[in-house]
N, C-alpha and C positions, 0 to 999 in steps of 0.2 A: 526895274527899280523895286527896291524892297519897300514894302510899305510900313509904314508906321505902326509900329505897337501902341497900341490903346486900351489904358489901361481899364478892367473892367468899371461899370458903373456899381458902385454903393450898395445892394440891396437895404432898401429902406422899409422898415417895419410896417405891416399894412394894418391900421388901426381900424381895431371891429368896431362896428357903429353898436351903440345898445341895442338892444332888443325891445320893442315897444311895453311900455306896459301893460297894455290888453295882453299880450303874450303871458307877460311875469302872473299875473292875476288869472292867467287862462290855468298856468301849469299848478300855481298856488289851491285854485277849489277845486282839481281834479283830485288832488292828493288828498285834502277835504272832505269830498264826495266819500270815496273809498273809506274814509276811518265814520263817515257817520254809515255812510251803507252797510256798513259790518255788524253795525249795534243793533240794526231790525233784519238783515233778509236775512240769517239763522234761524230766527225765532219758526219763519212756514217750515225750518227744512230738521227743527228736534223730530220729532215722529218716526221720520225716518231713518234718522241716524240713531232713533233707540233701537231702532229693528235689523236695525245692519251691523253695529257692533254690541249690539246687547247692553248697552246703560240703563242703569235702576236709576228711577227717580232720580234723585242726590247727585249720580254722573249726569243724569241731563240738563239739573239746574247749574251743575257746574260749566256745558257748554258757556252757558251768557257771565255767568262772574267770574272767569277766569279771565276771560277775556275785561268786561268791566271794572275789576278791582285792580289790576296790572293800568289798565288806562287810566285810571284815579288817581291811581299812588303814584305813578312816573309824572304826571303832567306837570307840575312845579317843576321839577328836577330838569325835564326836559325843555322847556322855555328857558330857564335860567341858560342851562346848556348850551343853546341856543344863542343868547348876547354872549358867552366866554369863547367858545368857540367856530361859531359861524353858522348862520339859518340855513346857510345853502348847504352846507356840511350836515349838520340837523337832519334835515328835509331828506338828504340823499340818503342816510344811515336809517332814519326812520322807517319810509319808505323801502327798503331794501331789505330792513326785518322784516315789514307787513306782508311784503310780495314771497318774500321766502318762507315765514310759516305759513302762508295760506296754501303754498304748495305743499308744505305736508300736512297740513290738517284734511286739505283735502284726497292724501294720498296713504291717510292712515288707517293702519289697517285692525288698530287695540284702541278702545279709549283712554288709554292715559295719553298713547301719541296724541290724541284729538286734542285732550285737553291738554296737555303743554304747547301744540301750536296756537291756541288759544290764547293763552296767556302769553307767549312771545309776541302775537299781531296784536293786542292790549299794551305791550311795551312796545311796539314800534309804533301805534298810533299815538301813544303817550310823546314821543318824541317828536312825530312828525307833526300833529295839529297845532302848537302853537308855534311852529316855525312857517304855516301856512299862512294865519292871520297876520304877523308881522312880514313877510315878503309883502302881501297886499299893502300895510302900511308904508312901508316902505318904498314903494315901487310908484306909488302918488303921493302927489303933496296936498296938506292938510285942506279941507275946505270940502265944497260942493262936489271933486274931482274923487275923495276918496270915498267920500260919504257913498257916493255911486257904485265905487269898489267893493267897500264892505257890503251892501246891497246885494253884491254880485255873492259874493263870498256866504254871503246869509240864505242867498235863494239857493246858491248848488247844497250846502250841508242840509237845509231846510230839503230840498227836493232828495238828498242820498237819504233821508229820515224817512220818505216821504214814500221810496221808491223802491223801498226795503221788501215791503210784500210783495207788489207784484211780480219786480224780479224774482225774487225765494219762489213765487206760486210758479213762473214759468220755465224756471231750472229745473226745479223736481219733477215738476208733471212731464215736461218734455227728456229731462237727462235721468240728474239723481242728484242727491241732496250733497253729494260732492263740488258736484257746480258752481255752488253758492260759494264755496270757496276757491277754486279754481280759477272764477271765473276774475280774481283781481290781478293774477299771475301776470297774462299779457295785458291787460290795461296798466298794471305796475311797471312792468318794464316797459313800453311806451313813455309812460310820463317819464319814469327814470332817464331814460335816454334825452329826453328834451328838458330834463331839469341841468344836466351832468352839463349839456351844453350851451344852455341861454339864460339861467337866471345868474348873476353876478353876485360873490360872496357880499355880506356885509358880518362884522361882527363891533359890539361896544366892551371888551371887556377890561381897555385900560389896565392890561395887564394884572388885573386881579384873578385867584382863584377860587375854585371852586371851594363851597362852604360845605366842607365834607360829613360834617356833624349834623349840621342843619338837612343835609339832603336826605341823610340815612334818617333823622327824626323824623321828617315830613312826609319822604316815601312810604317810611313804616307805620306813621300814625294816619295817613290817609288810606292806603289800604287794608288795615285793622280796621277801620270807622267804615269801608267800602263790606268789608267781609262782615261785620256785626249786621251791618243794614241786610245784607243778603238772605242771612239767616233768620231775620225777623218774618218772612213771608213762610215761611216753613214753622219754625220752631214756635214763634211768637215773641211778643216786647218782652214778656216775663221769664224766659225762661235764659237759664244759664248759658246756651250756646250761644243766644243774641246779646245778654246781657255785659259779658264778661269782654268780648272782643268791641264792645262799643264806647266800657269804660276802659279800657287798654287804649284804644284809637284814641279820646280824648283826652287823657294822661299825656300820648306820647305828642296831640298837637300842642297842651299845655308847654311843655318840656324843651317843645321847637323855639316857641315864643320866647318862654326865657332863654335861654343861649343867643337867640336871633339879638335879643335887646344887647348884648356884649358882646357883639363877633364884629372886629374890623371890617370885613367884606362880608354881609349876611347874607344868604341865599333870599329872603325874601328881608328886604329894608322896611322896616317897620312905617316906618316914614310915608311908605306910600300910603295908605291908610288915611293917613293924613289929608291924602286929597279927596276933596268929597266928591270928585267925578269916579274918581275909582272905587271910594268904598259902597255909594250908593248906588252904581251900577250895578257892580258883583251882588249887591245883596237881593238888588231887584231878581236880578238874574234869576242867583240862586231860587226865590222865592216861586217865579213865575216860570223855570223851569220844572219844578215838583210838581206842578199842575199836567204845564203842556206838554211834556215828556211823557205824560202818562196816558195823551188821546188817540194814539195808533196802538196804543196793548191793548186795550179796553173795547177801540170801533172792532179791533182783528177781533175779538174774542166773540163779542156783540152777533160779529155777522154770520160769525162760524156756527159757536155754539147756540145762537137763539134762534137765525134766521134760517141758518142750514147752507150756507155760502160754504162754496170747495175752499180751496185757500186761494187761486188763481180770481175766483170771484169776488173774493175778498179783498184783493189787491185791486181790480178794477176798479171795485168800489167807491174806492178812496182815491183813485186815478181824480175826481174835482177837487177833491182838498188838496189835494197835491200841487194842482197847479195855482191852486189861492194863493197856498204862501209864498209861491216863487212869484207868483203876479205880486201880491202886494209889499213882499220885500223890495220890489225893482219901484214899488211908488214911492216907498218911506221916503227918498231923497227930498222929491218932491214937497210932501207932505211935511218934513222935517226945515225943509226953509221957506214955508207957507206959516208957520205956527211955531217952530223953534225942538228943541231933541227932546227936551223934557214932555212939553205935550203931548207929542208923536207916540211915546213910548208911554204916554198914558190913555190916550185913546185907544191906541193898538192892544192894550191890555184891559183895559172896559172892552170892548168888542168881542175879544177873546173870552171873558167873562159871560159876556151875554149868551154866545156859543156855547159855552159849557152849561150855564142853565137849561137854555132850548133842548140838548144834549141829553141832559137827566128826566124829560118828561117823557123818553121814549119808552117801548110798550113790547111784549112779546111777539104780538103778531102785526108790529109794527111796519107800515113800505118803506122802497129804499129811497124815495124821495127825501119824504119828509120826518124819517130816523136817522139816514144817513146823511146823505150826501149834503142838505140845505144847513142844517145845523155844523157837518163839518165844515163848510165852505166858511161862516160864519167863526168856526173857532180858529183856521187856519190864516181867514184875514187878519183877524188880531196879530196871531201871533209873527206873520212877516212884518207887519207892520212896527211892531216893539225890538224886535229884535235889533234893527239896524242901528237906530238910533241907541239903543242898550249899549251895543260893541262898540259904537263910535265913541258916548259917555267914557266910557270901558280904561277904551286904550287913549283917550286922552290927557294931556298937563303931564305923562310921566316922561324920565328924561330918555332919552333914544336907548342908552344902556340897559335898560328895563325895560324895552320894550316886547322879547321875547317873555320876559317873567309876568308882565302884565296879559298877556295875551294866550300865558300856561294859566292865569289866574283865573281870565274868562272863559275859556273850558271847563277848569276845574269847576269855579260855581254853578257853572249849568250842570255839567256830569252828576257829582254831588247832588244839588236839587233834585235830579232828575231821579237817581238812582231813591234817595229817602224817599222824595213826594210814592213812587213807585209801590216802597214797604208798604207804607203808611196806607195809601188808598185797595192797593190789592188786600190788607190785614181789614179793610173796612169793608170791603166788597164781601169775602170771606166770609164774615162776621155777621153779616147780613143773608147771606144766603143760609149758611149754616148747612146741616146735613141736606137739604134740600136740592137735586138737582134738576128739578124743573125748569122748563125756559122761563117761567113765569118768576122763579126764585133767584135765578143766572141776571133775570133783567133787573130785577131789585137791588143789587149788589154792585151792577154797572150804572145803574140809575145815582145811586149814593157818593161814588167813587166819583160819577161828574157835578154833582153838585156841592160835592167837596172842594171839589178843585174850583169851581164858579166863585166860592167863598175865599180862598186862597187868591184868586185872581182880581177881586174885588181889593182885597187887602194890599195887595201889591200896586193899583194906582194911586190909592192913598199915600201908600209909600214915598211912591212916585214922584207925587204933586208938592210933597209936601219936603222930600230929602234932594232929589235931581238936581243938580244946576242946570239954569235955563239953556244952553249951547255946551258944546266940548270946549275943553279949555284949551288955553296954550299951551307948548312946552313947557317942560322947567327943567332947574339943575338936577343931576341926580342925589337922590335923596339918600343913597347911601356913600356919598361923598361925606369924609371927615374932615 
């Protein structure tokens, strides 16, 4: 007997479950990690790469602003990018530049190679960091759940800032100042491969396009304002090299503003301004990044040039501050629904103040106790502690479609602060030591530099207290809706 034909069964589509969020937020600060790690472990490993490809002064301060002035001027451009065409797309392209010029910066064999891979990983992390912070938004829902998230997100870039020395001290010593760049190559593609396959696209861009005027004003006038600042540590506030590219940079953000006020679809919606979670965050930011951006150049400089730390010593050193601010980033949650975000983020910066005074009363023949390490512990809890609650302000009340632009905007204002507060305090420090290079004249100069910033930090909870709204706000419509 012949048997029955039976017809095959269906295949039916096997539906992938999500990916947890711990995941999305794991692969999201790894990327994170990488674009803040890049901004400090270079800094142990110039020396050596002046002596291996022969860069004059000028090429080895262009090591770090090629790189900085590229991540400056892209970061708008790239969060926008971001909501029109997809975080996850963002994130992979980002990411994909960083990993690929780190491999030829690290495989170069002329300084110009050095420095144009430079400034490509400066445009791939321009891309990639605010596609970072909005995955984490995105991947928890609003409340105590994300607050934790950003936490997370604050302690890994806060620990890649943090981690910067050590690492640089024990590539070089152990490899070669190659290392330090090399060394993002296979941690890139790792993450690469785990981003390509578990974080889920999102984009908002309702079929709008990109504000092509406005991006090329913005790019171009915030890397003009990045390249004036650069040159202020060198040349000085007064001199035509600084002066000329800082009034250029501010013309051309003038220039943005207006177009942005008449452009249908504006790359940045004036509108959001409007909200005081965002504009008083960004300004804190800004503010209190010009300070604490500037306490890992200053402790590095401190330990090397006064106290006589190798550079691997010098990374040790700071191995307790390091873990301050990843400890107290992971409390701010807590602290933030004990007291509320505005508090949080005003305590954490008093604290951070008082740090930086303690800081400025150090001494030539100072120990590492209580020059180093009590004082940084001290500056480093503030600053986890402000920070969270800052991003959460930050990226709150804007509409979803904005939320890669808001979260290019909370880079930008830190970078920004970071990079001017930087000028500013190294032109002070400078200026104070004068032809003098004694450790006794070296310590006067960093002594000034931190109680400059103590003052700055002071002025920034005032700010605080007095501009924050009390908790993040709700959603809203998009503000560049007509």
């Amino acid at each position: 007997m012949t048997p029955m034909l039976q017809a095959p069964e269906v295949a039916r589509p096997v539906r992938r479950t999500a990916p947890p969020a711990w995941l999305l937020v794991a692969l999201a600060c790894a990327g994170q990690f990488l674009v803040v790690l890049d901004v400090s472990v270079v800094n142990v490993a110039l020396p050596s790469m002046r002596a291996d490809l022969g860069l004059d002064p000028s090429g080895l301060q262009w090591v770090v602003n090629a790189y900085a002035i590229a991540f400056a001027g892209f970061m708008l451009l790239g969060g926008r990018a971001g909501d029109l065409y997809g975080r996850k797309r963002m994130f992979l392209v980002g990411l994909a530049l960083f990993t690929l010029a780190s491999l030829g910066g690290g495989l170069a064999g002329q300084d110009w190679q050095l420095l144009l891979a430079r400034a490509v990983q400066g445009l791939g992390a321009a891309v990639l960091a605010p596609s970072t912070l909005t995955i984490v938004t995105a991947a928890v829902p609003e409340g105590a759940a994300r607050a934790r998230a950003i936490a997370t997100w604050t302690a890994v870039g806060a620990g890649g800032g943090a981690a910067g020395g050590l690492v640089g001290g024990v590539l070089v010593d152990t490899l070669s100042w190659r290392w330090v760049l090399l060394i993002n190559v296979p941690v890139g593609a790792v993450v690469l491969a785990g981003a390509a396959r578990l974080l889920p696209e999102s984009r908002a861009g309702d079929g709008r396009r990109l504000d092509l005027p406005g991006a090329a004003l913005v790019t171009a006038g915030l890397a003009t304002l990045a390249y004036g600042i650069s040159q202020t540590e060198a040349a000085g506030w007064t001199a035509p090299a600084a002066l000329v590219p800082l009034a250029v940079g501010l013309a051309l953000i003038g220039l943005f503003v207006a177009v942005e006020a008449r452009t249908a679809s504006p790359l940045m919606p004036l509108g959001l301004f409007r909200l005081r979670a965002v504009s008083s965050a960004n300004a804190a930011m800004f503010l209190c990044g010009s300070a604490m951006f500037c306490m890992w150049f200053f402790m590095t400089l401190y330990a090397q040039n006064v106290l006589g730390y190798t550079p691997l010593q010098a990374g040790l050193a700071l191995m307790p501050s390091s873990l301050a601010i990843v400890l107290s980033s992971k409390l701010a949650p807590r602290v933030m629904r004990a007291v509320g975000a505005r508090s949080a983020a005003a305590l954490g910066t008093a604290v951070a103040a008082g740090g930086f005074a303690w800081q400025s009363t150090m001494g030539a023949d100072g120990t590492y106790v209580t020059e180093i390490m009590l004082p940084g512990i001290v500056m480093m809890l503030g600053a986890g502690l402000s920070a969270t609650p800052l991003a959460s302000l930050a990226t709150s009340g804007a509409a979803p479609g904005e939320a890669g632009l808001v979260s290019g905007l909370v880079n930008t204002s830190r970078t920004m602060g970071g990079s001017l507060g930087l000028a500013v305090l190294s032109t002070l420090a400078a200026a104070r030591t004068g032809d003098r290079g004694t450790p006794q004249a070296l310590t006067e100069g960093y002594a000034l530099a931190f109680r400059t910033g103590a003052w700055l930090l002071a002025a920034g909870t005032l700010l605080m207290l007095a501009w924050l709204p009390r908790r993040p706000a709700a959603g809203r419509a998009s503000t560049s809706a007509k």
